[in-house]
PyMOL commands that place a pseudoatom at each C-alpha (Angstrom):
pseudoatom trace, name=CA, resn=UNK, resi=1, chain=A, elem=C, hetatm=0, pos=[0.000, 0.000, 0.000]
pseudoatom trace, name=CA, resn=UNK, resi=2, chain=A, elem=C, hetatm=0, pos=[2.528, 2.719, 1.116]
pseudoatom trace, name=CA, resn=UNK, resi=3, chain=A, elem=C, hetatm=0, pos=[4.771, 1.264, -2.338]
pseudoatom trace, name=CA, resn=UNK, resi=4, chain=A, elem=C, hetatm=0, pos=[1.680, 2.164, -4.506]
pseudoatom trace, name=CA, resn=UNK, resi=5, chain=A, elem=C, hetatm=0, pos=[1.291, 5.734, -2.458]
pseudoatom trace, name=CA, resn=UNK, resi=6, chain=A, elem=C, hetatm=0, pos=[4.876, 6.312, -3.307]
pseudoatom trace, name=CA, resn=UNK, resi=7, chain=A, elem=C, hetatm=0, pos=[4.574, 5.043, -6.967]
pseudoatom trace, name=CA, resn=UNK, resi=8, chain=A, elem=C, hetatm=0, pos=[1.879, 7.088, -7.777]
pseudoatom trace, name=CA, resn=UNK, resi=9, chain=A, elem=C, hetatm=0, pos=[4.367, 10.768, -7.017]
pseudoatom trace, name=CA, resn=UNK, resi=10, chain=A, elem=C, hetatm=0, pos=[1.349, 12.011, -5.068]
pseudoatom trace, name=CA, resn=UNK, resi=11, chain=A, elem=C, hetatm=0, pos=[1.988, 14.601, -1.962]
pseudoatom trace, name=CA, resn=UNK, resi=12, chain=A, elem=C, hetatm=0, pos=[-1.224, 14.336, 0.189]
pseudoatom trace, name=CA, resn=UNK, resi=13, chain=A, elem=C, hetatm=0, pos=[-1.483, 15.781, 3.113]
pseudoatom trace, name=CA, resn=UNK, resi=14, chain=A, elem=C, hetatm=0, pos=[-3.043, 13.323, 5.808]
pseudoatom trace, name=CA, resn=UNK, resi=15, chain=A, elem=C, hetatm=0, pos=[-5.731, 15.044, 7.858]
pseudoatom trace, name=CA, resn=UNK, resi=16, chain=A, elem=C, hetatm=0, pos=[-6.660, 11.938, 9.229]
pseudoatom trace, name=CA, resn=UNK, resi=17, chain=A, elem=C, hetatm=0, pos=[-3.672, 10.968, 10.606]
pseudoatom trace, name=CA, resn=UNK, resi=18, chain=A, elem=C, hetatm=0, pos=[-4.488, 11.861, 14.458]
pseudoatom trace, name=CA, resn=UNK, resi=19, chain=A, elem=C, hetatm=0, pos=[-8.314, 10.776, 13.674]
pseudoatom trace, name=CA, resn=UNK, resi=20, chain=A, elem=C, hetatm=0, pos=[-7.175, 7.606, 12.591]
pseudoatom trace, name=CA, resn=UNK, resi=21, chain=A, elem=C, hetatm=0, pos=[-6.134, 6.398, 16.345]
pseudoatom trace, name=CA, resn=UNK, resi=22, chain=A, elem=C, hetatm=0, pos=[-9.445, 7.104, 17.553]
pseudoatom trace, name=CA, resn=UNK, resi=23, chain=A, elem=C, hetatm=0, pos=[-11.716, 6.364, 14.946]
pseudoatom trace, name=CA, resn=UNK, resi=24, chain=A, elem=C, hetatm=0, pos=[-12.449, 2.860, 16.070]
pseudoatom trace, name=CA, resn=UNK, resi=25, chain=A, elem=C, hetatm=0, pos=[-13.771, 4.298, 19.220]
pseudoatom trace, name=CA, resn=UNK, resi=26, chain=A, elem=C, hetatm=0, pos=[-15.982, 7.216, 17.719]
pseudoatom trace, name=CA, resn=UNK, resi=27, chain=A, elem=C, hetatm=0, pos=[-17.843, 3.927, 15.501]
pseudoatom trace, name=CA, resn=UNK, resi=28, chain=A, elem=C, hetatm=0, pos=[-18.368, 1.792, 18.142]
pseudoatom trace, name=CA, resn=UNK, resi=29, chain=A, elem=C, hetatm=0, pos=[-22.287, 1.920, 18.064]
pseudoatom trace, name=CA, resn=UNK, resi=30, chain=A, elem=C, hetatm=0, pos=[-22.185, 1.053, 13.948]
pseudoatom trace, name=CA, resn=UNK, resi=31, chain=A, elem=C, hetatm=0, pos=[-22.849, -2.460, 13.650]
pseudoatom trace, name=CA, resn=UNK, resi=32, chain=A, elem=C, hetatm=0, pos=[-20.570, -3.080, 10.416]
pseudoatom trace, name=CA, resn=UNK, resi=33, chain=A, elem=C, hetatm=0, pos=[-21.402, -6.883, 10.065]
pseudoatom trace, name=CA, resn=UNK, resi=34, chain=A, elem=C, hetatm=0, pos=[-24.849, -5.770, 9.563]
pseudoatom trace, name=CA, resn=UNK, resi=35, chain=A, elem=C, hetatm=0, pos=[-24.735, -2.940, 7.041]
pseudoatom trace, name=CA, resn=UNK, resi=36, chain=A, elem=C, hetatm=0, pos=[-22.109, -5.449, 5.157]
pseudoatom trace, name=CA, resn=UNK, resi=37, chain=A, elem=C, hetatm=0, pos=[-24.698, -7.576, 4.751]
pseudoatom trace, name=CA, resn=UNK, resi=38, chain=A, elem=C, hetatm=0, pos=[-27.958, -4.952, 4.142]
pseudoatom trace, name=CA, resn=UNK, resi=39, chain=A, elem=C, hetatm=0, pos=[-25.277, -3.536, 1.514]
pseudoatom trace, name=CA, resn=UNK, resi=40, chain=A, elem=C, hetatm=0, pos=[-25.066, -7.162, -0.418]
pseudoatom trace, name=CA, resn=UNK, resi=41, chain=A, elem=C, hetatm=0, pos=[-28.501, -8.252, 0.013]
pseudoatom trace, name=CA, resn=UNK, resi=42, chain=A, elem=C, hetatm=0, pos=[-29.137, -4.669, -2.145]
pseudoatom trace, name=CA, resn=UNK, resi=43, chain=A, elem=C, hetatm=0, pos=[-26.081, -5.234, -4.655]
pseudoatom trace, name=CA, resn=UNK, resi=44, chain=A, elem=C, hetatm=0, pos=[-27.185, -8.347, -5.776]
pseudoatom trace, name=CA, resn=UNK, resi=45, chain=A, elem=C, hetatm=0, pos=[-30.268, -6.596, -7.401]
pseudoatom trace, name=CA, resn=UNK, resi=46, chain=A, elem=C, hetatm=0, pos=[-27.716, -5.346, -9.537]
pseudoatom trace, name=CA, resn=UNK, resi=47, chain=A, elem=C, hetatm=0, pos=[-24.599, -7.699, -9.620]
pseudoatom trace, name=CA, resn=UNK, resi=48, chain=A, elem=C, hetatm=0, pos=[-22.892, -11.023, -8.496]
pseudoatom trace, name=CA, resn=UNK, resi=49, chain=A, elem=C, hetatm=0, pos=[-20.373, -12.548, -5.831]
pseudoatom trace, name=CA, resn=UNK, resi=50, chain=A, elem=C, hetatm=0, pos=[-17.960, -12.647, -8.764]
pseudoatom trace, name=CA, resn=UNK, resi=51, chain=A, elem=C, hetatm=0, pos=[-17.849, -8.890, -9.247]
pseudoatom trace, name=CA, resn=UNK, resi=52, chain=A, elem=C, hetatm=0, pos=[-15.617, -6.367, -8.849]
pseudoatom trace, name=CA, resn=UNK, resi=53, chain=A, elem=C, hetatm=0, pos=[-16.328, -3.939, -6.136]
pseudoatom trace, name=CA, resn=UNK, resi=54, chain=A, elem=C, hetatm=0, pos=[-14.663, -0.847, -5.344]
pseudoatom trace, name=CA, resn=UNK, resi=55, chain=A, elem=C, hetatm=0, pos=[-15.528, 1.017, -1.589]
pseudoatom trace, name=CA, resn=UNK, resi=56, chain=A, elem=C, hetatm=0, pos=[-14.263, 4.478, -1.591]
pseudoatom trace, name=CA, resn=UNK, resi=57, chain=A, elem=C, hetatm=0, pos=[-13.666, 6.532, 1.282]
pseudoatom trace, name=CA, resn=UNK, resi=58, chain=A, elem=C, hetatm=0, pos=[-13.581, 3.450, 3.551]
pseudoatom trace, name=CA, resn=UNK, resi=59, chain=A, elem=C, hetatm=0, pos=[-11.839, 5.100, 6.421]
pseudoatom trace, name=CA, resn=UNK, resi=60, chain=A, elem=C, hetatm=0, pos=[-10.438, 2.087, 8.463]
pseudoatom trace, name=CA, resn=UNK, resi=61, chain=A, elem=C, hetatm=0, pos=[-12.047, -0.390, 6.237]
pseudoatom trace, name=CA, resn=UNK, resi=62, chain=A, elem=C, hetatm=0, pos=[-14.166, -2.001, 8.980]
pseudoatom trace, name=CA, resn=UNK, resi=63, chain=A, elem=C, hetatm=0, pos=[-17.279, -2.496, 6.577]
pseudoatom trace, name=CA, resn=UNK, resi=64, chain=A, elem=C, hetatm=0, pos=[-15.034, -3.628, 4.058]
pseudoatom trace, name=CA, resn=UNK, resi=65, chain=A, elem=C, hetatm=0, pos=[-13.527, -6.166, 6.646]
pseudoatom trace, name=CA, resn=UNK, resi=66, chain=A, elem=C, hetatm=0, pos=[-17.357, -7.575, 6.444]
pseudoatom trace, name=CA, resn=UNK, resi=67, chain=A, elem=C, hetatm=0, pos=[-18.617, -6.785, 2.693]
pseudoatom trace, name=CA, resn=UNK, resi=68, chain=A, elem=C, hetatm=0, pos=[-15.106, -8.568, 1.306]
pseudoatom trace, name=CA, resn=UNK, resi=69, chain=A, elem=C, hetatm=0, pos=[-16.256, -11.226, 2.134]
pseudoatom trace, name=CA, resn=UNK, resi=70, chain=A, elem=C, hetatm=0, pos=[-19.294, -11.485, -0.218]
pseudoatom trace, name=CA, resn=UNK, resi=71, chain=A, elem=C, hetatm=0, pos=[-17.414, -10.596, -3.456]
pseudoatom trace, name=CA, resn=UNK, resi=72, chain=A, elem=C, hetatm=0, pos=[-14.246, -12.409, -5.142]
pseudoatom trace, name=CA, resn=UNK, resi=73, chain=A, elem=C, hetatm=0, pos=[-12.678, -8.954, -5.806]
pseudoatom trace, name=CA, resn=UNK, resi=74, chain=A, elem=C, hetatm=0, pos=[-12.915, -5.842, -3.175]
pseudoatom trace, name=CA, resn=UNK, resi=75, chain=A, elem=C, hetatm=0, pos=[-10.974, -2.952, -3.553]
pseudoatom trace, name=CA, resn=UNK, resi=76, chain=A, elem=C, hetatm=0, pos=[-11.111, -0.370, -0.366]
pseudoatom trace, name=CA, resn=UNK, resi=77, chain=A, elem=C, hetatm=0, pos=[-9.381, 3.071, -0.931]
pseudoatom trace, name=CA, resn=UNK, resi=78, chain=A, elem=C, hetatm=0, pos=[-9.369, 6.357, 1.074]
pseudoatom trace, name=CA, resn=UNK, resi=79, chain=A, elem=C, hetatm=0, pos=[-7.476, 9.320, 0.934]
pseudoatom trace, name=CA, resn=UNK, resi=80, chain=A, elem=C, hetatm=0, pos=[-6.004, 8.766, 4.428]
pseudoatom trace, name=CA, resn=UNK, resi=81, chain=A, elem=C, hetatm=0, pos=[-2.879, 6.747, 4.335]
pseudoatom trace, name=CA, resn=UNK, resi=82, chain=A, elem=C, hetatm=0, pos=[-2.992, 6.349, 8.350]
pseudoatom trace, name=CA, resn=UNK, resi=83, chain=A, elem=C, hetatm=0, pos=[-6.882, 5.071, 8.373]
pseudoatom trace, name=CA, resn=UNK, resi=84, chain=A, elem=C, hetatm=0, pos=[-6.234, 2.339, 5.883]
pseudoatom trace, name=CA, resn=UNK, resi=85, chain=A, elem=C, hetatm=0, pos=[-3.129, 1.499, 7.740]
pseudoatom trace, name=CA, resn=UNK, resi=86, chain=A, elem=C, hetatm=0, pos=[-5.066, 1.266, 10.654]
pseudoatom trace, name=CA, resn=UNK, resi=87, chain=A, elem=C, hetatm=0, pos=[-6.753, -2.318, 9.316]
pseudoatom trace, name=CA, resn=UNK, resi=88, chain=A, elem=C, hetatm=0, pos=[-4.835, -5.262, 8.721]
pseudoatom trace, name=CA, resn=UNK, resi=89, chain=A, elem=C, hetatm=0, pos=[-6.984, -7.744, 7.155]
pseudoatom trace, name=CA, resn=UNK, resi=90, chain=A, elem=C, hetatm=0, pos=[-5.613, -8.455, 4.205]
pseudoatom trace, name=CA, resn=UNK, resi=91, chain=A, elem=C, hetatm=0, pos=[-8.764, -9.857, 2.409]
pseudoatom trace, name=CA, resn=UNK, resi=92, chain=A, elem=C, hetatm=0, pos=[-8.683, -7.037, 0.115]
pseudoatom trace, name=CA, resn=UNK, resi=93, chain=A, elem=C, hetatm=0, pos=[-6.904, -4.530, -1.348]
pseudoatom trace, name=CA, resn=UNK, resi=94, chain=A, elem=C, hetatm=0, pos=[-6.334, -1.372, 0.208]
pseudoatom trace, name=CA, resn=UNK, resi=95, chain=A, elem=C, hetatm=0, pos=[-5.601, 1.824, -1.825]
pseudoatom trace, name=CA, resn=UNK, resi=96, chain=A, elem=C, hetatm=0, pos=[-5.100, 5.274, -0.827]
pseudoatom trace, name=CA, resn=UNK, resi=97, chain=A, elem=C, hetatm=0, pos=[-6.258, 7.964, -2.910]
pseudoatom trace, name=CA, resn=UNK, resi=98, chain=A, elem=C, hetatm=0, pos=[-9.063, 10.871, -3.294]
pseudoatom trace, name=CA, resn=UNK, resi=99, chain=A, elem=C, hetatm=0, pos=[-12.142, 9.656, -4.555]
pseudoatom trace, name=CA, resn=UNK, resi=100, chain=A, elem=C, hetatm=0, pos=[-12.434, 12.140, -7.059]
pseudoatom trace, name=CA, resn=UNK, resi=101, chain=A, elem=C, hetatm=0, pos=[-8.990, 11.233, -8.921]
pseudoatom trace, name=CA, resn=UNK, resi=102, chain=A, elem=C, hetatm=0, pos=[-9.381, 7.479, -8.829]
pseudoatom trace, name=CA, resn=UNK, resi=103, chain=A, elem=C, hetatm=0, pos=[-6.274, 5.827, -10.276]
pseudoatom trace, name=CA, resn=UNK, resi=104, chain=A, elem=C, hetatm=0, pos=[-7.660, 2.303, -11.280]
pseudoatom trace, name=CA, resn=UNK, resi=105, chain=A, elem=C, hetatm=0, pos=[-7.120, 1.205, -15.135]
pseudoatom trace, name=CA, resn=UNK, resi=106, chain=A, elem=C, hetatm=0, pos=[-9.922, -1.260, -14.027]
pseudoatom trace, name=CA, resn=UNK, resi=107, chain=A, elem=C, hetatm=0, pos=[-13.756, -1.011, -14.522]
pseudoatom trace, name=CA, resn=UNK, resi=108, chain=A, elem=C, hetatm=0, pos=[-15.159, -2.136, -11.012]
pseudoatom trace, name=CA, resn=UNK, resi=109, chain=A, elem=C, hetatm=0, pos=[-19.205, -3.385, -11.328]
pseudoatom trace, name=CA, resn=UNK, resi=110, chain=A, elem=C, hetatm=0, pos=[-20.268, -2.117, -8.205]
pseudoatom trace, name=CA, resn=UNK, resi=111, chain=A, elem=C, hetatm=0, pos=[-18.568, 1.485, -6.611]
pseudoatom trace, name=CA, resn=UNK, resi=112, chain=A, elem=C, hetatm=0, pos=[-19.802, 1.786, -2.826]
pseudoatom trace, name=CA, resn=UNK, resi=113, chain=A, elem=C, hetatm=0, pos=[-19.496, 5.033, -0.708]
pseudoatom trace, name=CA, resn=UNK, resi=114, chain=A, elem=C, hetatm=0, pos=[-21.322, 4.546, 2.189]
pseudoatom trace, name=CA, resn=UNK, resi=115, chain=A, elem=C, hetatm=0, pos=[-22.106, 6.199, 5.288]
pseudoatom trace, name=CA, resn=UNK, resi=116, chain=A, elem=C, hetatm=0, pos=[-21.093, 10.027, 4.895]
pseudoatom trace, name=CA, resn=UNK, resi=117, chain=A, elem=C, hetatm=0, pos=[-18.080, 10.065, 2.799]
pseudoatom trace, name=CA, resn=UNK, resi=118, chain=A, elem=C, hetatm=0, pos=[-19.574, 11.829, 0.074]
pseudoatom trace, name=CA, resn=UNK, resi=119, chain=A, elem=C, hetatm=0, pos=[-20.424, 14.439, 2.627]
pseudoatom trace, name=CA, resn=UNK, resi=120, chain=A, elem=C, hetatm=0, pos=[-17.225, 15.950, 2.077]
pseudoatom trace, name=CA, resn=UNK, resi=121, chain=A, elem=C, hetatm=0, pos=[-17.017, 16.717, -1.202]
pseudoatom trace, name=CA, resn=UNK, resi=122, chain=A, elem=C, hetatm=0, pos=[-18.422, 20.484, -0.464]
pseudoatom trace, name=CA, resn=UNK, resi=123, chain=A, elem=C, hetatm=0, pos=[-18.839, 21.828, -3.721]
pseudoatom trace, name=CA, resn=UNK, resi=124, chain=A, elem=C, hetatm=0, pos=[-20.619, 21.023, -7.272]
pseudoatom trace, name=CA, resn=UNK, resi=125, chain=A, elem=C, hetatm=0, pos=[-17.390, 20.678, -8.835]
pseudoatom trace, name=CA, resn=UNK, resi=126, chain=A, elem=C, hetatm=0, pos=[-15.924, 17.938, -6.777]
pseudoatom trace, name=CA, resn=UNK, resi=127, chain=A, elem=C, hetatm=0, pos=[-19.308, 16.170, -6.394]
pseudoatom trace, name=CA, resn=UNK, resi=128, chain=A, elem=C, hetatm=0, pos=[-19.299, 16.180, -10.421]
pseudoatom trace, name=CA, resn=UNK, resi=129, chain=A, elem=C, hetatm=0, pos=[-15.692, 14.876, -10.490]
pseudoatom trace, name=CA, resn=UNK, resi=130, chain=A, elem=C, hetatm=0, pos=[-16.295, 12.254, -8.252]
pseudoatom trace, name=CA, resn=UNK, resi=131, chain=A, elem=C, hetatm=0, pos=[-19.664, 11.270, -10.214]
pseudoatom trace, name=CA, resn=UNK, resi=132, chain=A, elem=C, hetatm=0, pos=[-17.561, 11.307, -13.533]
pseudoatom trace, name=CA, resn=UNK, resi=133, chain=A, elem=C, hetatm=0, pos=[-15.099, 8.679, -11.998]
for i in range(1, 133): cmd.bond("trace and resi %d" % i, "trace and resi %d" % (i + 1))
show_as sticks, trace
zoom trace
């Protein structure tokens, strides 16, 4: 993961870095197995186990720790180097990056952002970027 960071050239400032040590505790009361599962009941309206799934903005990749485990390929990026860090299943690939300059030559089936992530994209311009990604 921090070989890819480095690969890509890209300087990003980790906000999340001091957030990241106490994130676990300010989630406690989110029951991850269960929106992992209310999450893949809905996606198979749409796809199969055998798709490729990509969860941005997964923070310390808790639900992906869970939803993983329903697909063959699951893909969890954020833009915080220190929250990904933070989980070491290793189930699934981990990548950091912003969710509005995805750097996957892949087509994923099935793009997940759950909880508030897309909260922080503040303005019409990113929300469009990230939508065009």
């Amino acid at each position: 993961m921090q070989e890819l960071f480095q690969q890509t050239g890209l300087k990003v400032k980790d906000n999340y870095k001091y957030v990241s040590d106490i994130y676990d505790q300010l989630m406690s009361k989110v029951d991850y197995k269960f929106w992992a599962k209310y999450l893949y009941k809905l996606s198979l309206l749409y796809v199969s186990k055998n798709s490729k799934v990509l969860e941005v903005a997964s923070g310390n990749c808790r639900l992906a720790e869970y939803l993983s485990s329903y697909f063959k390929s699951y893909f969890a990026s954020d833009v915080s180097l220190s929250m990904l860090k933070k989980n070491k299943s290793h189930s699934f690939q981990k990548v950091c990056c912003d969710m509005t300059l995805l750097p996957f030559k892949i087509r994923f089936d099935l793009v997940i952002c759950a909880f508030d992530s897309i909260n922080y994209l503040t303005n019409k311009k990113s929300i469009q970027k990230f939508f065009a990604q």
